[in-house]
C-alpha positions in Angstrom: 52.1 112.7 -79.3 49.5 110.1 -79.8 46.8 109.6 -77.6 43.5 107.0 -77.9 42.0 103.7 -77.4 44.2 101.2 -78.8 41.5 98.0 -80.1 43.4 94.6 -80.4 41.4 92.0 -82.1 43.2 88.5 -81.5 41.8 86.0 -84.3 44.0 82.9 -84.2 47.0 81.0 -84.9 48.6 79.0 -87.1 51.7 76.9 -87.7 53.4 77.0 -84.5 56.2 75.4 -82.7 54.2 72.3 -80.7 56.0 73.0 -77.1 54.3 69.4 -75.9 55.2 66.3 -77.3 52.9 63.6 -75.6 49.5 66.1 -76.2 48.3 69.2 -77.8 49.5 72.3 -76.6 47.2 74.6 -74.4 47.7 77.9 -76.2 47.1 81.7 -74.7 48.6 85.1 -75.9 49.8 87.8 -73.8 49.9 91.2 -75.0 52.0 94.0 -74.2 51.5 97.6 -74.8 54.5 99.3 -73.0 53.3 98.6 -69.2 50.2 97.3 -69.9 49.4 93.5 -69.9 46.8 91.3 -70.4 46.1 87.8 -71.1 44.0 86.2 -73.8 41.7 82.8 -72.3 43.2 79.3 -73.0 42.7 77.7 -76.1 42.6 74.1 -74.4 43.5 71.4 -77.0 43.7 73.8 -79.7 47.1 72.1 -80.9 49.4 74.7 -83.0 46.2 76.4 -84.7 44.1 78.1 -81.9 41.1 80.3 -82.4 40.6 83.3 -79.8 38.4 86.1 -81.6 38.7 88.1 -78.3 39.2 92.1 -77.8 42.0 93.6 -75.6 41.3 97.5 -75.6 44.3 99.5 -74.0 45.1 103.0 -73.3 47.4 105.2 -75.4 48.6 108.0 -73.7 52.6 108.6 -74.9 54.9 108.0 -78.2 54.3 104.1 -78.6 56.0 102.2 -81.9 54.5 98.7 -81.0 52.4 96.1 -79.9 54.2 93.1 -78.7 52.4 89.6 -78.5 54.0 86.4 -76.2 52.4 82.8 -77.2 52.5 80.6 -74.7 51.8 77.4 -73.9 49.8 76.5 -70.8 51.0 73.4 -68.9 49.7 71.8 -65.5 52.8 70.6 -63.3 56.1 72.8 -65.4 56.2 76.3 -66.2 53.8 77.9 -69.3 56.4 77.3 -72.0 57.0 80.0 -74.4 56.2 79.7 -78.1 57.5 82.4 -80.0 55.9 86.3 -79.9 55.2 89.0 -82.5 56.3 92.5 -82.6 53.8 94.8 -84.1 54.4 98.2 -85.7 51.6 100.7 -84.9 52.6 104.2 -87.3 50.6 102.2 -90.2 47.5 101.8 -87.8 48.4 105.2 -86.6 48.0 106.6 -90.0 44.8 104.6 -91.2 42.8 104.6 -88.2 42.3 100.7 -88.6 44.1 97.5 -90.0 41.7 94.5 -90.8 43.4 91.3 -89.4 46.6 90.7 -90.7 48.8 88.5 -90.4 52.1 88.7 -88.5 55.3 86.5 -88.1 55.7 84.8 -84.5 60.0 84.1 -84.1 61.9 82.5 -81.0 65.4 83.0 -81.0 65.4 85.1 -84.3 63.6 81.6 -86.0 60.2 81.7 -87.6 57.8 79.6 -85.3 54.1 80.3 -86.9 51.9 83.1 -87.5 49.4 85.4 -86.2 46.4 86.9 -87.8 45.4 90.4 -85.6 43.1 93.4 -86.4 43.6 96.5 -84.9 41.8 99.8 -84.7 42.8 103.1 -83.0 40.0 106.0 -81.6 42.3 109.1 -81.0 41.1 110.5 -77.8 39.0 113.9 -78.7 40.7 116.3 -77.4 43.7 115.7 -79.3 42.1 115.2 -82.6 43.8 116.9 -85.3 40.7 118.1 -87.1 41.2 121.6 -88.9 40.0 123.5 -85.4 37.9 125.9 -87.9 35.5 128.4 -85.7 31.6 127.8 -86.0 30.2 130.5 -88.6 26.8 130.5 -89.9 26.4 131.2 -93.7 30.2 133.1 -94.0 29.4 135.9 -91.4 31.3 135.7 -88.2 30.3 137.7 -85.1 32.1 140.5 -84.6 32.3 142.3 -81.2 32.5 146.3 -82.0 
């Protein structure tokens, strides 16, 4: 079971279905890592190439596979619309500790709608670490109770 702080760095955007057709779109990212949530700030104007270089940090406490990521598109009057989203696997970050941004493939309706470039890292929580557990000696003797 893994256990840690899960580091998403959300970089930016490109190539994406425009969801506005008189203006720019108004793009944010939510991210989902099973029930957790949160929203990335509006990139106002920022068309179908927005820039966010924010960090989402989120708690790993059971067996998670992914990282899911909704693009949306903020309107005023309608609903947000939604752009696409990209499913991230985590056993490669898992494995390596940390990912440099990469980038990832947003799809709607099975379709390819853009990219995303995201970094992640992962800090296993201490007490879980699997490091050896080898007992403190001090030059090869170990204490002996007799």
């Amino acid at each position: 079971m893994v256990q840690g702080t899960l580091e998403v760095l959300l970089v930016a955007a490109k190539g994406l279905d425009n969801t506005d057709f008189l203006c720019k779109m108004d793009p944010y990212a939510v991210l989902k890592c099973r029930t957790q949530e949160q929203k990335s700030s509006v990139a106002s104007g920022a068309g179908d190439e927005p820039e966010w270089n924010e960090t989402f940090v989120f708690t790993v406490s059971d067996d998670i596979s992914e990282i899911t990521i909704k693009l949306m598109d903020k309107d005023a009057i309608t609903a947000d619309d939604f752009v696409g989203e990209a499913t991230i696997p985590l056993k490669p970050l898992f494995m390596e500790g940390s990912l440099p941004p990469t980038v990832y493939n947003v799809v709607k309706d099975q379709e390819y709608r853009g990219e995303i470039k995201v970094g992640l890292a992962f800090t296993p929580t201490k007490n879980h670490q699997q490091d050896g557990g080898e007992e403190e000696n001090y030059g090869g003797w170990n204490e002996s109770s007799s």
